[in-house]
C-alpha positions as CSV (number, residue, x, y, z in Angstrom):
1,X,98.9,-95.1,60.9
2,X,96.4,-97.6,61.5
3,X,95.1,-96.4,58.1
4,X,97.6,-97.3,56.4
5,X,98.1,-100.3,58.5
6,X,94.5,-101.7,57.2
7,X,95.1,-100.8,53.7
8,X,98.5,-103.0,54.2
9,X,96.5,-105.9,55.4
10,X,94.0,-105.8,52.8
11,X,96.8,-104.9,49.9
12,X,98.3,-108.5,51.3
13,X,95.7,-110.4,51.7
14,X,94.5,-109.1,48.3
15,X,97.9,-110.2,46.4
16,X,98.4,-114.4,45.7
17,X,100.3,-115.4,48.9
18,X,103.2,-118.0,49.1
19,X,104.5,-118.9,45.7
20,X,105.7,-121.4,44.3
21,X,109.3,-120.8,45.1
22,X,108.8,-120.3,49.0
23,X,106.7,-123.0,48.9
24,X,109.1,-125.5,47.9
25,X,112.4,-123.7,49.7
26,X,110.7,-123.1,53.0
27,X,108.2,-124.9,54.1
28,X,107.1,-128.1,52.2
29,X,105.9,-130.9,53.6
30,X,109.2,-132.4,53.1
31,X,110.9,-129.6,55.1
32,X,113.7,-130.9,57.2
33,X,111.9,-130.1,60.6
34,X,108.9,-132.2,58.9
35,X,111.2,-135.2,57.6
36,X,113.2,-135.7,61.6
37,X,109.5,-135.5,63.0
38,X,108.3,-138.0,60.9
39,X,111.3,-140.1,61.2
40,X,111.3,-139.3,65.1
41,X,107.6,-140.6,65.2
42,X,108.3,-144.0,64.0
43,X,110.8,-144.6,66.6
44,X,108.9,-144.0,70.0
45,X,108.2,-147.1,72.3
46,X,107.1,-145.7,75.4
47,X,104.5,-142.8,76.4
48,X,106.9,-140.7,77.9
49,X,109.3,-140.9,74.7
50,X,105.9,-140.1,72.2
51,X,105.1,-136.9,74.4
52,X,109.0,-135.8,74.5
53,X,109.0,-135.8,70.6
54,X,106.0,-133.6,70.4
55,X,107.1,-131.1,73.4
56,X,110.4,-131.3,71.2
57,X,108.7,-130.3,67.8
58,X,106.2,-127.7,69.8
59,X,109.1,-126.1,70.4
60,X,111.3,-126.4,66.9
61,X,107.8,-124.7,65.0
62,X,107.5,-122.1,67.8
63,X,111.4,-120.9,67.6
64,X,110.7,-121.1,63.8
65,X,107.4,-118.8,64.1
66,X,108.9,-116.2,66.2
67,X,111.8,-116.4,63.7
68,X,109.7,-115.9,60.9
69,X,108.1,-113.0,63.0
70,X,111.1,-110.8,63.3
71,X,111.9,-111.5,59.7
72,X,108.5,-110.0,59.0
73,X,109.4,-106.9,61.3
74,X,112.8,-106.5,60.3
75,X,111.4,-105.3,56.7
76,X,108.4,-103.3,58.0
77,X,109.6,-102.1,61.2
78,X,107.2,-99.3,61.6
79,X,104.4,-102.3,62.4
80,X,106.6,-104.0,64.9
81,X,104.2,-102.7,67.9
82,X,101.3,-103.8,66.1
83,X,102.8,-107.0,65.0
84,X,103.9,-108.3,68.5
85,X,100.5,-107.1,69.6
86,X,98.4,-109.3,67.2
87,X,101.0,-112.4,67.8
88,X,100.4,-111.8,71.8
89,X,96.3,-111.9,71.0
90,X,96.9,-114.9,69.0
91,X,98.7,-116.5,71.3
92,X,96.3,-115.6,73.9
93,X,93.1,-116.6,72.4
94,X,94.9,-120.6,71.5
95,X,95.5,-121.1,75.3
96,X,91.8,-119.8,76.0
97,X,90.7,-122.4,73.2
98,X,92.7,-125.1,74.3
99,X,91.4,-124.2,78.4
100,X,88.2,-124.4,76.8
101,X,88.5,-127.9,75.6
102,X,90.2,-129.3,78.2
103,X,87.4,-128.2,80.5
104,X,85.0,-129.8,78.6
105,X,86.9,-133.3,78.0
106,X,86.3,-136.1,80.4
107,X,89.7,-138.2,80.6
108,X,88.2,-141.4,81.7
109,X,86.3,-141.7,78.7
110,X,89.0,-140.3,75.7
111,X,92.3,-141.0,78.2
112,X,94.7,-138.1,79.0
113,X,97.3,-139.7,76.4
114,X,94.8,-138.9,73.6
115,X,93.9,-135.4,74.6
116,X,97.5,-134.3,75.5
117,X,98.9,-135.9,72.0
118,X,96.0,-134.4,70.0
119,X,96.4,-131.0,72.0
120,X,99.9,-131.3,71.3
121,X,100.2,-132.3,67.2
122,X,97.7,-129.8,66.7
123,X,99.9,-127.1,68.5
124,X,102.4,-128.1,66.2
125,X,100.9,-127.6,63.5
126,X,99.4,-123.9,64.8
127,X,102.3,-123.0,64.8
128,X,104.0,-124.4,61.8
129,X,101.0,-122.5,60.1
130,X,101.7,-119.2,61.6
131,X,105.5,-119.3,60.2
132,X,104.1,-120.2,56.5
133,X,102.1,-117.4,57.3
134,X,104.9,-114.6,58.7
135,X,107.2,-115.7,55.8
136,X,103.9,-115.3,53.1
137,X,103.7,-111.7,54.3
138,X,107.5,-110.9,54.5
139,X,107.7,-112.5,51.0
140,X,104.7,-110.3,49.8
141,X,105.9,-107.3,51.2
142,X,109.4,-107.7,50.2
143,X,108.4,-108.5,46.5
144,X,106.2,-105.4,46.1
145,X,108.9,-103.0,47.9
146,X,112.2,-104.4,46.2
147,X,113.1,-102.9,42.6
148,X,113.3,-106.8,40.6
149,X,110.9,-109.1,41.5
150,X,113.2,-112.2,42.5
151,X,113.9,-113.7,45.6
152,X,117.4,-113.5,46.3
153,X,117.4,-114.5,50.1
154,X,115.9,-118.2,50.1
155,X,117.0,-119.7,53.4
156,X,115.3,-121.3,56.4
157,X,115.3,-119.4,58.9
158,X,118.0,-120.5,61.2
């Protein structure tokens, strides 16, 4: 099993990942999660409102990754145990990196408003990453199992 697993992997890693087409459906930079945050983050006066829109947008791309996740599984459902595992390690080692750092950082020189907004726009951008990734692999996977070669199912996850 964990054969086959690997030779999965490397078969996906091997193949071009994220065409064209779910490039521009899913997840361009013009997305509509990406256009509200950057309308969103013109609007904020206030610290307290800046930090709200990211803690909102941490969460939008979160719900969107594990989305993409069980996309993923529902099409190779005999790796769900192994999938959940590697998402819990990965998920594991960004709170151990971002411990790290915030160990290491002195607030009175960089400011806590600094560390917490950088912290926080690059969690949202971890985990936009790791739904472009999910859907890559489901769209892979998908393309080399299914008889024609088209997508038929472009939607954003909902």
């Amino acid at each position: 099993m964990k054969k086959l697993f690997l030779i999965l992997l490397v078969l996906i890693i091997s193949i071009p990942c994220f065409s064209q087409v779910i490039n521009k459906d899913y997840f361009p930079k013009n997305n509509e999660i990406d256009k509200q945050y950057e309308i969103d983050m013109q609007t904020w006066v206030t610290n307290y409102e800046w930090q709200s829109i990211i803690g909102k947008y941490v969460s939008i791309w979160e719900k969107q990754m594990y989305l993409e996740m069980e996309r993923l599984i529902s099409i190779i459902p005999e790796f769900e145990e192994e999938i959940r595992q590697n998402q819990k390690k990965w998920e594991e080692t960004l709170k151990q990196d971002f411990k790290l750092i915030a160990e290491n950082v002195d607030f009175n020189k960089i400011g806590r408003e600094v560390y917490i907004g950088e912290y926080c726009a690059e969690r949202i951008e971890l985990y936009r990453n790791k739904a472009m990734y999910y859907l890559c692999l489901y769209y892979t996977i998908k393309d080399q199992i299914s008889e024609n070669t088209l997508y038929t199912d472009i939607k954003l996850a909902k």
